[in-house]
VEXDREN-2710 file (C-alpha; in Angstrom, 1 decimal):
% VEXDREN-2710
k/r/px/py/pz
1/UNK/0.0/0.0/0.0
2/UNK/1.3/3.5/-1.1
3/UNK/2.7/5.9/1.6
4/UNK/-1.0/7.8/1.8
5/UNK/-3.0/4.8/2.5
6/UNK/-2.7/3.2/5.8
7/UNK/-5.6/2.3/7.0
8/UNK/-6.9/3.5/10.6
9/UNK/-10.3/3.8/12.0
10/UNK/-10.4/7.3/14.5
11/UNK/-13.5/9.2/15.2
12/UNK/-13.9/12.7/16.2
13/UNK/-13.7/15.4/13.5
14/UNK/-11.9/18.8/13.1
15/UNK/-13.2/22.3/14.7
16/UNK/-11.4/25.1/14.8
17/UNK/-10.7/26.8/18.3
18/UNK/-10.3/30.4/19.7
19/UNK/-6.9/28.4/21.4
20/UNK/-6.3/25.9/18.7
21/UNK/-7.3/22.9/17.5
22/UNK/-10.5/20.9/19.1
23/UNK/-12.6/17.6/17.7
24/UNK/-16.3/17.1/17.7
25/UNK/-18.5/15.4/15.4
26/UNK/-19.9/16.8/12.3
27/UNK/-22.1/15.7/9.0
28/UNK/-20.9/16.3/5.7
29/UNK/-23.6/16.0/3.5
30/UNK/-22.9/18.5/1.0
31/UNK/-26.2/20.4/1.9
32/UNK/-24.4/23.8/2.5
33/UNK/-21.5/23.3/-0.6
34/UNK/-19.0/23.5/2.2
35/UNK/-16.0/23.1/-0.1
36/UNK/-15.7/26.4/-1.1
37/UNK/-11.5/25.7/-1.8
38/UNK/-10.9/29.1/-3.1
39/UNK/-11.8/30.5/0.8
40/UNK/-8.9/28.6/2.2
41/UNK/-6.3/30.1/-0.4
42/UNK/-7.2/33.4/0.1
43/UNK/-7.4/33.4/3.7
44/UNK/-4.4/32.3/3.6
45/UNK/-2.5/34.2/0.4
46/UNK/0.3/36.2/1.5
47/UNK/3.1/38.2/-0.2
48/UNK/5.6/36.3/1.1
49/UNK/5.7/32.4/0.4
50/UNK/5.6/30.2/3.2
51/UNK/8.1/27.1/4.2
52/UNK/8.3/24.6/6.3
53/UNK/5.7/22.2/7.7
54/UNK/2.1/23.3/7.7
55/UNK/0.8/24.0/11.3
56/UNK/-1.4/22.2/13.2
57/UNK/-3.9/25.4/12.4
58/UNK/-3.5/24.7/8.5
59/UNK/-3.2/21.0/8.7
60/UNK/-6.6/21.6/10.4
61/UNK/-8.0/24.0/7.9
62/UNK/-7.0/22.6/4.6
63/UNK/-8.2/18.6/5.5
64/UNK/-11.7/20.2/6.4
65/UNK/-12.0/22.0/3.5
66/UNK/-11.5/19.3/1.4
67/UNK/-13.4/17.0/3.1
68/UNK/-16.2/19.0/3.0
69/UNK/-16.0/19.8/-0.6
70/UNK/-15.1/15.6/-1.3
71/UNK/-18.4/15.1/0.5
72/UNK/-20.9/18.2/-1.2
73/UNK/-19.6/16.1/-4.7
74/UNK/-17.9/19.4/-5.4
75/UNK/-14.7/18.0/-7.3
76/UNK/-13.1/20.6/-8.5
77/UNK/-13.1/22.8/-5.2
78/UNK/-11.8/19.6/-3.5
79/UNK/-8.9/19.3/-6.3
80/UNK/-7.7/23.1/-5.6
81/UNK/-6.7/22.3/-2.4
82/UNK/-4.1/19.2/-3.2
83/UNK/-0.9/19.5/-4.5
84/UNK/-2.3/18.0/-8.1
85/UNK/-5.4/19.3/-9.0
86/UNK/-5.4/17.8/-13.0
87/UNK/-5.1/14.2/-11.1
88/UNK/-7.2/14.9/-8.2
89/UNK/-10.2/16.8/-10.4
90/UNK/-11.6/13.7/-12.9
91/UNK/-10.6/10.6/-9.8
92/UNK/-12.7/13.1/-7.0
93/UNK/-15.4/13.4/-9.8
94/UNK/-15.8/9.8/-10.8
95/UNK/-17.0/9.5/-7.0
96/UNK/-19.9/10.4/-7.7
97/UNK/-20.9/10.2/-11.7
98/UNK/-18.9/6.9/-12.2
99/UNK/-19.6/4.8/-8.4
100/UNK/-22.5/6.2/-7.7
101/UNK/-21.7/7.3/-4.5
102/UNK/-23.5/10.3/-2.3
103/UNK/-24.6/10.9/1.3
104/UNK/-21.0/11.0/2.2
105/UNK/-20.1/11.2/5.8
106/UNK/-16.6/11.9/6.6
107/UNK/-15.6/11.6/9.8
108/UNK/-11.2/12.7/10.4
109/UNK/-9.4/11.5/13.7
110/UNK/-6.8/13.8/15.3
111/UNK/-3.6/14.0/13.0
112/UNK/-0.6/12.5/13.5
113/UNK/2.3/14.8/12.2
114/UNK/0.8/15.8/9.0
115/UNK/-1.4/12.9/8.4
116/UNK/-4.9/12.6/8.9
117/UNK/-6.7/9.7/10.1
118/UNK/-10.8/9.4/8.4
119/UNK/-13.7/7.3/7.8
120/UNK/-16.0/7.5/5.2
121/UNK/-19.3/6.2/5.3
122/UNK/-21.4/6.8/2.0
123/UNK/-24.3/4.9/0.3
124/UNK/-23.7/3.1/-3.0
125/UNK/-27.5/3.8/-5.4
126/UNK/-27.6/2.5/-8.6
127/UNK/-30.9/1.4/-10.6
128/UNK/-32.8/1.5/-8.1
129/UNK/-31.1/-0.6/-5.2
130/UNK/-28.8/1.2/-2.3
131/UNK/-26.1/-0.2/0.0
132/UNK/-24.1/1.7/2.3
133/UNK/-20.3/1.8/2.2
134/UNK/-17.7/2.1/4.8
135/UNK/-14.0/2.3/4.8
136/UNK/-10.8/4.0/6.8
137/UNK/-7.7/5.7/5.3
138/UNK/-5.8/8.6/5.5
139/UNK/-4.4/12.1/4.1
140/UNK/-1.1/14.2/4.1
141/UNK/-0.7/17.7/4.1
142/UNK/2.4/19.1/2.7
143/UNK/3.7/22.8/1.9
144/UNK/2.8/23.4/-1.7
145/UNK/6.5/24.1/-3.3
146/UNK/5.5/27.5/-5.4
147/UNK/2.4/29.1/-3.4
148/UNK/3.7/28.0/0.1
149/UNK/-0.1/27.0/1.0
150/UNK/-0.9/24.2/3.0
151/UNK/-2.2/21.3/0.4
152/UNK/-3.5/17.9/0.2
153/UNK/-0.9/15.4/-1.1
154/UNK/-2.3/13.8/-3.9
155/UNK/-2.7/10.2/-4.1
156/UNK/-5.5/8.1/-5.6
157/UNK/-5.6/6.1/-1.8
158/UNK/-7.0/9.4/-0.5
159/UNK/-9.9/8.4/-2.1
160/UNK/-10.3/4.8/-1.3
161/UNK/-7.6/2.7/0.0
162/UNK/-7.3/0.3/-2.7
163/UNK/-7.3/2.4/-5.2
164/UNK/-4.0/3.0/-7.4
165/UNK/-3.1/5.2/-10.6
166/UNK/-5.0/4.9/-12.8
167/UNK/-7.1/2.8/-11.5
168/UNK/-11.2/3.3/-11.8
169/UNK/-14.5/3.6/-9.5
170/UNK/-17.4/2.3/-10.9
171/UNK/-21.1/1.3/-10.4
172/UNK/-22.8/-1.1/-12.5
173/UNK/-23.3/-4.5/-13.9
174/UNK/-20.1/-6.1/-13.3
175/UNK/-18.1/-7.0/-16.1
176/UNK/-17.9/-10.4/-15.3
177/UNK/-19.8/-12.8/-14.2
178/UNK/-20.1/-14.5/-10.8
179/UNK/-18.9/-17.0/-9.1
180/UNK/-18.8/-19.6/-6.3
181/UNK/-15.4/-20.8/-5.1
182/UNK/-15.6/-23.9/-3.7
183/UNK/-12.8/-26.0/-1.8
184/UNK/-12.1/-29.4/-2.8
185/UNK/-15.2/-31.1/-0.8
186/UNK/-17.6/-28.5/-1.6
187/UNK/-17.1/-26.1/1.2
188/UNK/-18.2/-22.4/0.0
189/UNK/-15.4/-20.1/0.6
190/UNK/-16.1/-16.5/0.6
191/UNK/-13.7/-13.5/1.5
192/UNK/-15.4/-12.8/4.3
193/UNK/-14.8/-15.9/5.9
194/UNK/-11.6/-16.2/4.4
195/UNK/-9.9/-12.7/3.9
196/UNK/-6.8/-13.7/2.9
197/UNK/-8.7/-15.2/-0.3
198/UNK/-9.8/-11.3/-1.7
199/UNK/-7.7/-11.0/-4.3
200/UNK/-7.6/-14.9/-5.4
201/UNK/-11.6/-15.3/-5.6
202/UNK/-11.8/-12.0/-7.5
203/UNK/-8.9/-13.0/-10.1
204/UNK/-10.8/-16.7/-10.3
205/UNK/-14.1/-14.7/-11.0
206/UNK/-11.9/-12.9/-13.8
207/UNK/-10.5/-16.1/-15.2
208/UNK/-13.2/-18.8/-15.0
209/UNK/-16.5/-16.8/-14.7
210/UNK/-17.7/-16.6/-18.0
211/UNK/-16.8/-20.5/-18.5
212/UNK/-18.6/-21.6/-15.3
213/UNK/-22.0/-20.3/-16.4
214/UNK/-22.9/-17.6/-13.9
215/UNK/-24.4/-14.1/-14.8
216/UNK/-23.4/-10.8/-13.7
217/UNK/-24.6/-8.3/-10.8
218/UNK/-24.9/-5.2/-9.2
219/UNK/-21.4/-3.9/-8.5
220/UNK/-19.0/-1.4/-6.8
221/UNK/-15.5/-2.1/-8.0
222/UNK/-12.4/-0.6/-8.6
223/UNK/-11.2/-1.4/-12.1
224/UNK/-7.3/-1.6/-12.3
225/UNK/-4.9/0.0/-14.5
226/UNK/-3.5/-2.9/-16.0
227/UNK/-5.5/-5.3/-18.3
228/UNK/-4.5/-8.1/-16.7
229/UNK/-5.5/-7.5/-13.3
230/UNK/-8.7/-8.7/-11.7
231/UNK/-11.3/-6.1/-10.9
232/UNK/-11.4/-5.5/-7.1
233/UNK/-15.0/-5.8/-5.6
234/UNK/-16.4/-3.7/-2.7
235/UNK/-20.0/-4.1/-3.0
236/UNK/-22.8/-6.0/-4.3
237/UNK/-25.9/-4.2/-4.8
238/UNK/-27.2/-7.2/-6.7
239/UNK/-26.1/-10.4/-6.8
240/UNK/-25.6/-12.4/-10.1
241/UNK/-26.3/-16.1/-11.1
242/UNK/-23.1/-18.0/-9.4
243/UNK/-21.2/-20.1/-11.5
244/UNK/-19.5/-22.8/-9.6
245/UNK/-15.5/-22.5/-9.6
246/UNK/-13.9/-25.7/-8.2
247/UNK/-10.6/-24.9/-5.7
248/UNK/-7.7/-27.9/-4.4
249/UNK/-8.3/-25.5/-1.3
250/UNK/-9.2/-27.2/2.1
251/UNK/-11.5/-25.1/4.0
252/UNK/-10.1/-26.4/7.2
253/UNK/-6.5/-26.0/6.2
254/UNK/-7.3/-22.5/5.0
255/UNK/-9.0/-21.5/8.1
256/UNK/-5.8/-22.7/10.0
257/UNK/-3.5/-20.9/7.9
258/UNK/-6.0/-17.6/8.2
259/UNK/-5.7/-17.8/12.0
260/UNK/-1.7/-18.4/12.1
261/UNK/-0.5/-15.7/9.9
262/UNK/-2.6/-13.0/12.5
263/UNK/0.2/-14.1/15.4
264/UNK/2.5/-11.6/13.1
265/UNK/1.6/-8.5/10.7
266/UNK/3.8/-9.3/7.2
267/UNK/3.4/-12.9/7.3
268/UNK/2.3/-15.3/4.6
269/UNK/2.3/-18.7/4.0
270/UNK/1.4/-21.3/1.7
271/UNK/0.7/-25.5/1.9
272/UNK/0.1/-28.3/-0.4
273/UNK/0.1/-31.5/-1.3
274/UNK/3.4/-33.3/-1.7
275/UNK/2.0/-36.2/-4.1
276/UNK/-0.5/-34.0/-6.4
277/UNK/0.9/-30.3/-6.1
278/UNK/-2.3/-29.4/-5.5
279/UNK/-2.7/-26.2/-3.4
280/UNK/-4.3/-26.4/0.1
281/UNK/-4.1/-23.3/1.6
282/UNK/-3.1/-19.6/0.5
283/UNK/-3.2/-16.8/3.6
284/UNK/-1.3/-13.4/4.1
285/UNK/-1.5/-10.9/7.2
286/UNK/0.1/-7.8/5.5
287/UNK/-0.9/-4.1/5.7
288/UNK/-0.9/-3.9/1.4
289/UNK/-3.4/-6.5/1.0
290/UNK/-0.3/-8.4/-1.5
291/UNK/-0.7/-12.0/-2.4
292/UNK/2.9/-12.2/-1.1
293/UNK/2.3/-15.8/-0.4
294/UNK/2.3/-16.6/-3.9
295/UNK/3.5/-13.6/-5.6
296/UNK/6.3/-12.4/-3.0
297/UNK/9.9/-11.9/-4.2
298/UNK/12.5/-12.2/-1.2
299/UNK/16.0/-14.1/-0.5
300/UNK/14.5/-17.2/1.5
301/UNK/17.5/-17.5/3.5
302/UNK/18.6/-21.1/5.0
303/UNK/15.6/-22.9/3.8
304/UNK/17.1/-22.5/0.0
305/UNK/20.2/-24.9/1.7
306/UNK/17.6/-27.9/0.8
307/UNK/18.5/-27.4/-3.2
308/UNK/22.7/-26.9/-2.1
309/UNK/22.1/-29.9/0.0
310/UNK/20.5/-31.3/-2.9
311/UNK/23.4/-30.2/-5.4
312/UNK/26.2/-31.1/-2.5
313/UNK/24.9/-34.9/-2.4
314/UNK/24.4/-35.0/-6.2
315/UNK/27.8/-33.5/-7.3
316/UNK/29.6/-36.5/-4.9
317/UNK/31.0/-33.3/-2.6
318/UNK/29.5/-35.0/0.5
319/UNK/26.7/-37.2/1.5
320/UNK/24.2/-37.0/4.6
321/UNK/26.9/-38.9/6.9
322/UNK/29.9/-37.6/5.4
323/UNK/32.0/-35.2/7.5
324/UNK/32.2/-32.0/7.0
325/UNK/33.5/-28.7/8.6
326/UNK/31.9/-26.1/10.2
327/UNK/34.2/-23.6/10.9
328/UNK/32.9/-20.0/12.7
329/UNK/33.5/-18.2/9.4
330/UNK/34.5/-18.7/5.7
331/UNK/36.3/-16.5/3.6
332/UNK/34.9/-16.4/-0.2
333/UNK/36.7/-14.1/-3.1
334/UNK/37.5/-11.5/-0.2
335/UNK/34.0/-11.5/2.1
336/UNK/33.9/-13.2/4.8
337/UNK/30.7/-15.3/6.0
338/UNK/29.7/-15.9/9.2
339/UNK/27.3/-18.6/11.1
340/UNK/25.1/-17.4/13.3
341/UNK/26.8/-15.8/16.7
342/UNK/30.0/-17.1/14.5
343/UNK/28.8/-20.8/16.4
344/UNK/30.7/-23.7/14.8
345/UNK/30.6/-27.6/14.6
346/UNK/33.8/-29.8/15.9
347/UNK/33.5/-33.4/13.9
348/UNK/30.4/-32.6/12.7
349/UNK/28.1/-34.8/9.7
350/UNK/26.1/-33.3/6.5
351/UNK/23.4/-34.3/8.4
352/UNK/24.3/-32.3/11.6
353/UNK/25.5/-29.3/10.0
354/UNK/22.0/-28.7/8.0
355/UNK/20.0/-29.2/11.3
356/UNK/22.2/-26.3/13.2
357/UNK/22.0/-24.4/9.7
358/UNK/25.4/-24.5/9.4
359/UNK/26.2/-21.5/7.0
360/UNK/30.2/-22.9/6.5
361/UNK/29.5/-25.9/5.8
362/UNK/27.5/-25.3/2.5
363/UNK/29.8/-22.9/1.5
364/UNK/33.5/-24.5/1.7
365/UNK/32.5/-27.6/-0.1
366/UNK/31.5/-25.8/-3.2
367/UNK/34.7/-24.5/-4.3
368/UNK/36.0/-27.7/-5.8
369/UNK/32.7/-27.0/-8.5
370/UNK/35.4/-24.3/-9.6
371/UNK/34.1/-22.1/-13.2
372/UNK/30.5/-24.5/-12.4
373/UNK/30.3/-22.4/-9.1
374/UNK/28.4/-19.3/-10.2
375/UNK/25.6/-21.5/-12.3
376/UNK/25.0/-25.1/-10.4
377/UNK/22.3/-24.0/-8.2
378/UNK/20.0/-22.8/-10.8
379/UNK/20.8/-25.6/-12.5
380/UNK/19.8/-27.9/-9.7
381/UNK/16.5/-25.8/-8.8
382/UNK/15.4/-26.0/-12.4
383/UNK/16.3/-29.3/-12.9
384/UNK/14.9/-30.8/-10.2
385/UNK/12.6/-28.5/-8.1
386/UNK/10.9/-27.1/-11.1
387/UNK/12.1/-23.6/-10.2
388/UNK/13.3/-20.3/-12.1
389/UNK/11.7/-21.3/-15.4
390/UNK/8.9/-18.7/-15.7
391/UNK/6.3/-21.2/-16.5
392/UNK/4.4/-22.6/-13.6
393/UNK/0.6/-22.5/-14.3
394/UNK/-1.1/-22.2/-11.2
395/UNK/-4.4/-20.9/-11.7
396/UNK/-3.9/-17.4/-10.5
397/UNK/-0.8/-15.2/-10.8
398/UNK/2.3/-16.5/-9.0
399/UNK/5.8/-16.6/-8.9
400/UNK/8.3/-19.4/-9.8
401/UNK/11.3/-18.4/-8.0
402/UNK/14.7/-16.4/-9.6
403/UNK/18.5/-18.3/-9.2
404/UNK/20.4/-16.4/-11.6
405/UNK/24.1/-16.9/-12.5
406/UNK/26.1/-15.6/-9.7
407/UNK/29.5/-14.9/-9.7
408/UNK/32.2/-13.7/-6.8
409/UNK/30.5/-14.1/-3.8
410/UNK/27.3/-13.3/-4.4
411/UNK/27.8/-17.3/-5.5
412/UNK/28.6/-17.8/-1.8
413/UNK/25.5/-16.2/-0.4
414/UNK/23.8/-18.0/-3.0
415/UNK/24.1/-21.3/-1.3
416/UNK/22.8/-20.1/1.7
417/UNK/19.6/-18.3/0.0
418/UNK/21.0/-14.8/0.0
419/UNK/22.7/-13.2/-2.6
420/UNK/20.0/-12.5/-6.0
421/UNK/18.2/-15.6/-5.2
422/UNK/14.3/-14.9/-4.8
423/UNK/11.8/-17.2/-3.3
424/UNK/7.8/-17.1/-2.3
425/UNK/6.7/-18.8/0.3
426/UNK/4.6/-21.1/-2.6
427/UNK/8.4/-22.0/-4.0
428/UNK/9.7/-23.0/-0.5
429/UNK/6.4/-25.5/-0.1
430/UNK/7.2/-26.7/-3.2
431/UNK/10.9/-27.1/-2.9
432/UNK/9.5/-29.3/0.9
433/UNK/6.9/-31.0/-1.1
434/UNK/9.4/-32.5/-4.1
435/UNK/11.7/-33.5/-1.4
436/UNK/9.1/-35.4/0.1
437/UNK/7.7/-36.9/-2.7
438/UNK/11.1/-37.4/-4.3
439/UNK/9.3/-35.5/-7.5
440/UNK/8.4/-32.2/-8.1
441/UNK/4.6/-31.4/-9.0
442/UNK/3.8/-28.1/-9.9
443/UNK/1.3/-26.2/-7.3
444/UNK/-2.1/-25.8/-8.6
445/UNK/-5.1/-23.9/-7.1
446/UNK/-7.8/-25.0/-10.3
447/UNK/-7.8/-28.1/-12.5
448/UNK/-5.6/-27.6/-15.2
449/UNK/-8.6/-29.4/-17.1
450/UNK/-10.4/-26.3/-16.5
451/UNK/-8.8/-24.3/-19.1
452/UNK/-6.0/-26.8/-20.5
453/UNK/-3.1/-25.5/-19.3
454/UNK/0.1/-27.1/-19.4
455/UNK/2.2/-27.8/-16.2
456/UNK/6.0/-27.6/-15.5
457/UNK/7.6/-30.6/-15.3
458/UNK/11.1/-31.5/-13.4
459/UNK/13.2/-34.4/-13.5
460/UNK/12.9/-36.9/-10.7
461/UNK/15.2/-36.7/-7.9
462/UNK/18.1/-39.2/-8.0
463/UNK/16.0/-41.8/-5.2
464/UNK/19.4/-42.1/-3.0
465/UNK/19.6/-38.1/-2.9
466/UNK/15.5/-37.5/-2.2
467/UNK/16.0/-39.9/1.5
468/UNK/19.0/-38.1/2.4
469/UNK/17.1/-34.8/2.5
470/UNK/14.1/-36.7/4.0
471/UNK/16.5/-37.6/6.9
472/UNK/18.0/-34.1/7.1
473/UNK/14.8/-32.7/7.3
474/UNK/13.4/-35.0/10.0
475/UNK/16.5/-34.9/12.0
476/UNK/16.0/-30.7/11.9
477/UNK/12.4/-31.3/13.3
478/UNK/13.2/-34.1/15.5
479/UNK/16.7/-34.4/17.0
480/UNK/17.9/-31.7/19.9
481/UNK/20.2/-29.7/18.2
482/UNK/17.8/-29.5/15.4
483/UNK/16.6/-25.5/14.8
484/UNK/13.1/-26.5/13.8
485/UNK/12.8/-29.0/16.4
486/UNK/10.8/-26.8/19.0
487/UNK/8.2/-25.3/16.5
488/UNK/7.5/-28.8/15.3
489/UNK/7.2/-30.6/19.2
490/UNK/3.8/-30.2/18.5
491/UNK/3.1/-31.5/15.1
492/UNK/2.5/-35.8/14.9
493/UNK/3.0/-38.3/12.1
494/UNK/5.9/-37.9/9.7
495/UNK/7.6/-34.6/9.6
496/UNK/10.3/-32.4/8.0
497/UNK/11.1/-29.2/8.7
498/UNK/14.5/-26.1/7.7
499/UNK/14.6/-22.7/9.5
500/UNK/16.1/-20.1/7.4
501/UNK/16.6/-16.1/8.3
502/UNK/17.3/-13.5/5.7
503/UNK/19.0/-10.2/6.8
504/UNK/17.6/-7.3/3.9
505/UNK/19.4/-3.7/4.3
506/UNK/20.5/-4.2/7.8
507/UNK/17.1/-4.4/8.8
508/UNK/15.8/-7.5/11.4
509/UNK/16.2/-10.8/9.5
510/UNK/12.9/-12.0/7.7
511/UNK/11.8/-15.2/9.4
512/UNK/11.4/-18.2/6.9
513/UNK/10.6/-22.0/7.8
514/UNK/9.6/-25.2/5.4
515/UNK/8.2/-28.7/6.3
516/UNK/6.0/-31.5/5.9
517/UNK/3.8/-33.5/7.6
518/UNK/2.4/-36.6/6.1
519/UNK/1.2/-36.0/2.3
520/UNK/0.8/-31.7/3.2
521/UNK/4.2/-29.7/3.2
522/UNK/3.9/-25.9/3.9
523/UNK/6.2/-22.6/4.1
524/UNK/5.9/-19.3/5.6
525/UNK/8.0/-15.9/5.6
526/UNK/7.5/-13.5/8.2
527/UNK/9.4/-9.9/7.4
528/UNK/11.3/-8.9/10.3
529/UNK/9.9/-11.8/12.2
530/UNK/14.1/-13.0/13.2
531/UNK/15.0/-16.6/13.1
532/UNK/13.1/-18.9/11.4
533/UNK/12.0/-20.8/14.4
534/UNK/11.0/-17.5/16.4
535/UNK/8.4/-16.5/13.8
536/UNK/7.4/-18.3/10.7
537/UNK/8.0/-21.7/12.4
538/UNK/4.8/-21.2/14.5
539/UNK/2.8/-20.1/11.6
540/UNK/3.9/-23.3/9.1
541/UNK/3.5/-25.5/12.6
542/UNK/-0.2/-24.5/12.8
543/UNK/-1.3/-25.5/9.1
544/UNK/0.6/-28.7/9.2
545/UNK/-1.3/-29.8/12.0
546/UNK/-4.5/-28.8/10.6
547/UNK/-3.5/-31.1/7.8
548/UNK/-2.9/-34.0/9.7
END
């Protein structure tokens, strides 16, 4: 979500005081024209052009005036007091002549700095059927850089929250038809019951709609700039003839992964199903409302030491019982890597090393892959994880991971999941779900039946190389060294698990954690969540027990 959209909810509302500022409660109905814009410039038009932050007097003045002018449908006095009144005018306008929207009721919440807090309540009318809307979000106001006056900074979220450049309100019969998402035994899943699944349902409506039969109804929506976007919903007026849409989702699954990801804000995660690829669960807990579970584009930290242990075993450089060493640090081409709290390993295994996340240990061994250094991981991810390849067919938009050719020692961090390699939590199930089921399936949400797509494909894993990482895996969620042992105590039956951490611009690592349980394998990221066990191992925890 842009900088001017944060969402809040804050009552009271602005009045302007003999001593300063005060806060009531007011109407804005546009019954008096309140937003005469033109009275706040003069009132405030001097000779000399102001700097510096607006006061607490003009933040005051200036977000009433606009509000008031937003909510008497008067665009064009409401545009005069941002700081881009040809892009404010026509998006303030369509308010009203393109969604339909009046009786506006704006209610702001005392600023913070220069931002301002506000609901809206309005009510939706359109051929002859009314529903009232509701959201929260929030304005800035800056110091316009030539007239000094206290302005609005412009930003489509001012409007509504969701809404982006160039992006459209409207009212009407919704351009595509509807639909009923169903799990795979039939459950109903709607967004209200499953919030996380927004965005998914509505680009499923997009997709499938006209092919499942239904009709359309009477919508609010915002229509996005880009053609291949789904239209976002906010309101039915009117509901449509359904067509059914047919999910791999688990509606119990789901629910688990919905309640898991609100232990942390930023935190996503995804779980399938090891034998089939077929998608189980999809839930985020993020302040942009971004698929990141499926979409997101981060370095995935020790959990990407799966496909090195992988490549390791493969190559003949080591072998799950093998010993290795695990020295505090590493030099590489002039940077020196560290293991956590520079910890190390005295005659350590393969095994032992990848359930303390030994960062050393898949570093040194690589060097005898010489001028094959910079390039073996990708070739081992697309080879045999299905990764990197652009051409996963999922259903919805998704992401299929990024290894690029690496050389100096961005190849180093690349072994332990830094560097330019880019994971989702989707590719991390994955990568846990080919392990287990010694063959990569690519994830799916629909049937690829449903609109004949074609699937990725991966070569088996070599059998011998697919139960060592089984055994690493359960030894990192079993033994007492292992660092996913203590977010898996609770989780039965056959289980897997790798903690990973990924430090980003020196801020808190993002917490990342894979496993499986049985026949369902999951991942999760948490940004700034720390180690993978503090955060994300939880989250992934929670699902694979619902699962089992």
């Amino acid at each position: 979500m842009r900088s001017g959209a944060k969402v809040a909810v804050i009552g009271g509302v602005f009045i302007l005081a003999a001593g300063g500022v005060g806060y009531g409660a007011y109407d804005m109905l546009g019954s008096d024209g309140g937003g005469d814009g033109g009275s706040v410039a003069s009132q405030n038009a001097t000779p000399e052009v102001k700097t510096g932050p607006p006061s607490a007097e003009e933040i005051a003045e200036t977000s009433k005036g606009f509000f008031d002018a937003w909510a008497a449908g008067d665009a064009a006095s409401a545009a005069l007091l941002t700081n881009n009144e040809a892009g404010a005018e026509p998006v303030l306008a369509s308010y009203g002549e393109s969604a339909h929207i009046g009786k506006v009721r704006i209610t702001p919440g005392p600023p913070v700095g220069t931002k301002v807090p506000y609901t809206v309540n309005a009510t939706v009318s359109y051929g002859g059927k009314s529903k009232p809307l509701s959201y929260a979000s929030e304005l800035t106001v800056v110091r316009g850089l030539t007239t000094g006056k206290a302005l609005v900074d412009w930003e489509p979220t001012v409007v509504h929250p969701r809404l982006t450049e160039g992006a459209t309100l409207k009212t009407g019969e919704s351009s595509t038809a509807a639909i009923e998402a169903v799990d795979r035994n039939g459950v109903v899943l709607t967004k209200e019951q499953y919030p996380s699944l927004g965005t998914i349902l509505d680009t499923l409506r997009q997709k499938y709609g006209a092919s499942a039969g239904g009709s359309p109804g009477i919508e609010t929506w915002i229509d996005p700039a880009g053609d291949e976007q789904a239209d976002i919903n906010l309101l039915t007026l009117a509901k449509g003839e359904p067509g059914k849409v047919q999910t791999t989702l688990d509606a119990n699954v789901q629910a688990a992964a919905e309640q898991a990801v609100k232990r942390y804000g930023e935190s996503s995660v995804v779980a399938l199903q090891p034998t089939t690829g077929a998608i189980r669960a999809i839930a985020n807990n993020r302040a942009d409302g971004y698929n990141a579970a499926m979409s997101g584009q981060l370095a995935p930290g020790s959990t990407m030491k799966i496909v090195t242990a992988a490549m390791i075993i493969r190559n003949g450089l080591g072998n799950i019982n093998s010993a290795v060493e695990c020295p505090s640090t590493v030099p590489w081409e002039g940077v020196t890597f560290h293991n956590l709290k520079d910890f190390s390993i005295s005659n350590g295994t393969l095994r032992e090393a990848f359930a303390q996340s030994c960062n050393t240990t898949f570093i040194k061994p690589v060097k005898p892959l010489g001028d094959r250094a910079g390039s073996a991981l990708g070739q081992e991810a697309r080879t045999y994880f299905g990764l990197g390849q652009d051409n996963w067919q999922t259903g919805v938009p998704s992401f299929d991971g990024s290894i690029p050719e690496s050389s100096g020692a961005e190849t180093a961090a690349s072994y332990i999941g830094q560097g330019k390699v880019l994971m989702s939590p989707l590719n991390m199930a994955s990568v846990s779900a080919t392990v287990k089921n010694g063959a990569f399936k690519q994830p799916y949400l629909v049937a690829r039946e449903l609109d004949n797509r074609t699937f990725a494909t991966a070569s088996p894993l070599p059998a011998d190389v697919a139960e060592q990482l089984r055994q690493m895996m359960r030894y990192t969620a079993t033994s007492p060294t292992g660092t996913g042992t203590k977010s898996m105590a609770s989780v039965g039956g056959d289980k897997g698990a790798k903690t990973g951490s990924a430090e980003v611009d020196g801020q808190t690592s993002n917490s990342w954690f894979t496993g499986f349980n049985n026949d369902l394998a999951a991942a999760a990221v948490v940004q700034e969540g720390g180690h993978g066990g503090d955060a994300a191992g939880p989250v992934v925890a929670e699902v694979l027990r619902a699962g089992g």
